[in-house]
OpenMM code with the backbone's topology and positions (N, CA, C; nanometers):
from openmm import Vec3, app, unit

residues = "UNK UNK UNK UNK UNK UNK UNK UNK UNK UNK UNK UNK UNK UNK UNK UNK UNK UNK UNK UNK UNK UNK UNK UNK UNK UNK UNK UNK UNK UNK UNK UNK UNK UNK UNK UNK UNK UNK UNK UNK UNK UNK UNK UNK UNK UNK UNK UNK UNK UNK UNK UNK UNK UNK UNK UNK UNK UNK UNK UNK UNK UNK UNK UNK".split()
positions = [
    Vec3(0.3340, 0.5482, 1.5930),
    Vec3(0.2006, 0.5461, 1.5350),
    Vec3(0.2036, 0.4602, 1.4087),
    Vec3(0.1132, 0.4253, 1.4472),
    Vec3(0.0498, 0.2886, 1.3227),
    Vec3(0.0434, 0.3765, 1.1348),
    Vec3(0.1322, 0.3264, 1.0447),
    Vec3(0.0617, 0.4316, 0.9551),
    Vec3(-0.0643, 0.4275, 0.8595),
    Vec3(-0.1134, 0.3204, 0.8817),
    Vec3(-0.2512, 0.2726, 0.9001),
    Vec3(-0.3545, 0.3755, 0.9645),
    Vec3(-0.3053, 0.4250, 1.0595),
    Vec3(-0.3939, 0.5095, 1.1566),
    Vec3(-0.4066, 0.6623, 1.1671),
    Vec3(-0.2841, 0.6849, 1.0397),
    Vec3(-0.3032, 0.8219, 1.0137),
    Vec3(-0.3782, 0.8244, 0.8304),
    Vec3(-0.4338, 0.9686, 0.8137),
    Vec3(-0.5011, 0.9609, 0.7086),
    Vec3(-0.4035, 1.0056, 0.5920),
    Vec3(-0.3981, 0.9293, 0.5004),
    Vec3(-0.3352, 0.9227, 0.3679),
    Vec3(-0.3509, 1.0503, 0.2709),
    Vec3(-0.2723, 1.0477, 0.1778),
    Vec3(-0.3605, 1.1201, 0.0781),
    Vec3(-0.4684, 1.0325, -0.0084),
    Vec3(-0.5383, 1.1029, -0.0970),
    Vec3(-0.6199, 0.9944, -0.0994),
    Vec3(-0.5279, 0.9142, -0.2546),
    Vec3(-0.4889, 0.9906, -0.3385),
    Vec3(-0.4077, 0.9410, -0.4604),
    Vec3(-0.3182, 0.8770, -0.3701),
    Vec3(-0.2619, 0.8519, -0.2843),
    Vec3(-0.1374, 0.7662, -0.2013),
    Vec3(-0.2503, 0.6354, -0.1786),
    Vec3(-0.3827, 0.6607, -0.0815),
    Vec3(-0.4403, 0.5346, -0.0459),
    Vec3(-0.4852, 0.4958, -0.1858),
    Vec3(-0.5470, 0.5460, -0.3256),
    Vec3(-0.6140, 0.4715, -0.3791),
    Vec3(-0.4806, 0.4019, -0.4795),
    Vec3(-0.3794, 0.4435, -0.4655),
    Vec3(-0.2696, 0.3636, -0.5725),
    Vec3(-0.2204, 0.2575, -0.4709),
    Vec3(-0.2414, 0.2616, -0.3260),
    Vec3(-0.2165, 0.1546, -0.2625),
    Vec3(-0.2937, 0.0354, -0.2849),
    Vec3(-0.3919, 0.1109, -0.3115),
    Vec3(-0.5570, -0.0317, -0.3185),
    Vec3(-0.5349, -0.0642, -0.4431),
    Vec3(-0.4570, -0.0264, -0.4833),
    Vec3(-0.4423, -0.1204, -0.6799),
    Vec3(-0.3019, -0.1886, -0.6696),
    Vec3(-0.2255, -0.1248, -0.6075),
    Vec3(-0.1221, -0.2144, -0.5812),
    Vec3(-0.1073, -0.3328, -0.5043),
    Vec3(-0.2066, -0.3075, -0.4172),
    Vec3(-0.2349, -0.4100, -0.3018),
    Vec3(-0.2995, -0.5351, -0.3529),
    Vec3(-0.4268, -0.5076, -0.4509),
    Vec3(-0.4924, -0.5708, -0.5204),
    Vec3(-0.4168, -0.6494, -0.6219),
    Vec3(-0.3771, -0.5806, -0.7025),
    Vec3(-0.2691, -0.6712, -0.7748),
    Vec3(-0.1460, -0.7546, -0.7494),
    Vec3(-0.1367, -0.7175, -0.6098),
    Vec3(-0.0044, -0.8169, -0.5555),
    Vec3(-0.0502, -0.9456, -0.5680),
    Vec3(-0.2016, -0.9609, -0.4824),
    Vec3(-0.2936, -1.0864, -0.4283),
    Vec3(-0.3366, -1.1445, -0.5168),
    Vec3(-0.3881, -1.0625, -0.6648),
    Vec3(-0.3810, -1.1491, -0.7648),
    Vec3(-0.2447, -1.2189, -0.8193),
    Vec3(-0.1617, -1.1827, -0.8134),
    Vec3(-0.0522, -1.2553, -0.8245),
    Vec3(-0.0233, -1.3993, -0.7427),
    Vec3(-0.0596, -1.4192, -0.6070),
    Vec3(-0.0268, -1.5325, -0.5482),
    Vec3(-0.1999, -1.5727, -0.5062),
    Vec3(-0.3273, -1.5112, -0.5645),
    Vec3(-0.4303, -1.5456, -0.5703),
    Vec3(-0.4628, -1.7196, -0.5353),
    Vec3(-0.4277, -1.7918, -0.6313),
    Vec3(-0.4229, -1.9426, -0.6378),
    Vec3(-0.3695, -2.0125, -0.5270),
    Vec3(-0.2706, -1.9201, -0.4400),
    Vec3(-0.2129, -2.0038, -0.3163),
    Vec3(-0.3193, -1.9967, -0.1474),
    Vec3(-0.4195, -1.8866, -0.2290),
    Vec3(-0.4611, -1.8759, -0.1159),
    Vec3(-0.6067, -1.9522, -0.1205),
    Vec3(-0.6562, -1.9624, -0.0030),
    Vec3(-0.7700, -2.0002, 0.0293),
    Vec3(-0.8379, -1.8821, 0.0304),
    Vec3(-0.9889, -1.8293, -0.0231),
    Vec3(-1.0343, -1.6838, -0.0332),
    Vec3(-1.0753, -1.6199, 0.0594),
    Vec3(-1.0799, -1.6994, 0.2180),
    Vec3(-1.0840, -1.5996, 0.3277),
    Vec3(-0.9867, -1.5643, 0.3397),
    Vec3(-0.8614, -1.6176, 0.3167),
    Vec3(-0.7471, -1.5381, 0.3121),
    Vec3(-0.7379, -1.3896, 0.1994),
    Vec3(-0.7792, -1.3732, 0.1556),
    Vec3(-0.7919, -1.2870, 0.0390),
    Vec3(-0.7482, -1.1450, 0.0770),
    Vec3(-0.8795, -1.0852, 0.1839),
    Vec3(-0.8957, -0.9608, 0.2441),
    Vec3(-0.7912, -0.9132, 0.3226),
    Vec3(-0.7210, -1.0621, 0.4041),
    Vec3(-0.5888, -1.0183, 0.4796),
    Vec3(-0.4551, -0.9960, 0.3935),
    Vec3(-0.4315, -1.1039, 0.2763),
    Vec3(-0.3292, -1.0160, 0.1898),
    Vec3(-0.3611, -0.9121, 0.1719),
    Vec3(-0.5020, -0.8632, 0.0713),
    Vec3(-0.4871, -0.7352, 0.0667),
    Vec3(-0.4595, -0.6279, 0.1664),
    Vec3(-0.4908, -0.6092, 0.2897),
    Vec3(-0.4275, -0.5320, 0.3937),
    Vec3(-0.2862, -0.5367, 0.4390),
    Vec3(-0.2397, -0.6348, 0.4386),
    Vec3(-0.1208, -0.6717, 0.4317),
    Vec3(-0.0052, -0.5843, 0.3449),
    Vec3(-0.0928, -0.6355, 0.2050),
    Vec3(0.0031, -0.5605, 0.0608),
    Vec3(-0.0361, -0.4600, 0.0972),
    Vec3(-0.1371, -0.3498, 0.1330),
    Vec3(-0.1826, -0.2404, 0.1043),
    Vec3(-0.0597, -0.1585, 0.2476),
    Vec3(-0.0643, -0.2115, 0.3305),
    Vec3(0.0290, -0.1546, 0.4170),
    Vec3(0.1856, -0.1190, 0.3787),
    Vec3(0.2471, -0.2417, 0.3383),
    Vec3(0.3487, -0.2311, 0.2247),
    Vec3(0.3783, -0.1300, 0.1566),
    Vec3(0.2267, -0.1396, 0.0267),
    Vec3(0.2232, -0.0139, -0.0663),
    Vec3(0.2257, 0.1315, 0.0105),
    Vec3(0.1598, 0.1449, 0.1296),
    Vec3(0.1688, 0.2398, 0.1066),
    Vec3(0.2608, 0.3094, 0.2038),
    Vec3(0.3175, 0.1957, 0.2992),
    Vec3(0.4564, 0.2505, 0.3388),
    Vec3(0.5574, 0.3158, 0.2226),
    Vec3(0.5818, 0.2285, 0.1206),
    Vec3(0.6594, 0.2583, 0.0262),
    Vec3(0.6360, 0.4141, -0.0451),
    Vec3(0.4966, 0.4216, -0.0955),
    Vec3(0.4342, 0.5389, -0.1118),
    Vec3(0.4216, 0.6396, -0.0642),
    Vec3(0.4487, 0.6381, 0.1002),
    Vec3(0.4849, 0.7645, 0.1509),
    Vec3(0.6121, 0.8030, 0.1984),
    Vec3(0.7498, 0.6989, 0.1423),
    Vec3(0.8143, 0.6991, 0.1705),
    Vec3(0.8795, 0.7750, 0.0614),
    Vec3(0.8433, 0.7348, -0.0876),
    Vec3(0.9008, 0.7675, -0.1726),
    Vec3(0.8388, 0.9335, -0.2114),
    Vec3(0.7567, 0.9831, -0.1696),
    Vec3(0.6481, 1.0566, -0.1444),
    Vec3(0.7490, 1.1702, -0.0652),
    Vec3(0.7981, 1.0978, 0.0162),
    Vec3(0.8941, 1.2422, 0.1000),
    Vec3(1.0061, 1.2499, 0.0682),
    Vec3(1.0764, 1.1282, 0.0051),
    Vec3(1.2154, 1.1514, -0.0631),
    Vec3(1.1926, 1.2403, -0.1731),
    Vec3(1.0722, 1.2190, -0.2826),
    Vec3(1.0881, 1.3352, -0.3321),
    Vec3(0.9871, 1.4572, -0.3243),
    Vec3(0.9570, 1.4641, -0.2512),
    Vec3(0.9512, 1.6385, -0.1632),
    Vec3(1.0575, 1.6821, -0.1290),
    Vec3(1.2009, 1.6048, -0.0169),
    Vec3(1.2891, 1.6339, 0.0303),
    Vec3(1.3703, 1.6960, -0.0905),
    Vec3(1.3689, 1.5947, -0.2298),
    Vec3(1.4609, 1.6353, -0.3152),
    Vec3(1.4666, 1.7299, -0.3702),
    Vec3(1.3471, 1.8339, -0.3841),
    Vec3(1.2509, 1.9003, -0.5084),
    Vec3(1.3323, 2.0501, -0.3867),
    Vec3(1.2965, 2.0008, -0.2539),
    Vec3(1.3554, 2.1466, -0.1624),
    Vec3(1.5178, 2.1874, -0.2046),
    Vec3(1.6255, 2.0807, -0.2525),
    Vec3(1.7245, 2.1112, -0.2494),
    Vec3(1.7421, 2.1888, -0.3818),
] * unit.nanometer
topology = app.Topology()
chain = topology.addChain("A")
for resn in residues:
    res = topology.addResidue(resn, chain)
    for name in ("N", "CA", "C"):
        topology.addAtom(name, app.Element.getBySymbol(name[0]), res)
């Protein structure tokens, strides 16, 4: 399953959408601005892989 396609928390999706956002401003200038919307989905997938990754490492840790 896509993790796109399951529902987030919402503090997990909305720190993704600022992280995501700020990646694209970072390489902003390289893009052409229809490109824009697809970095951001792009980064935002990223973020928030990372985010729920780090998200269960420490849950996992907090149990031991």
């Amino acid at each position: 399953m896509f993790i796109e396609s399951r529902p987030a928390d919402p503090r997990v999706h909305e720190a993704a959408i600022r992280i995501a956002r700020r990646c694209r401003h970072v390489i902003q200038c390289l893009l052409r601005e229809e490109e824009w919307a697809e970095a951001d989905r792009e980064f935002y997938r990223v973020a928030r892989e990372e985010l729920e990754a780090f998200r269960t490492t420490t849950c996992d840790d907090r149990g031991r």
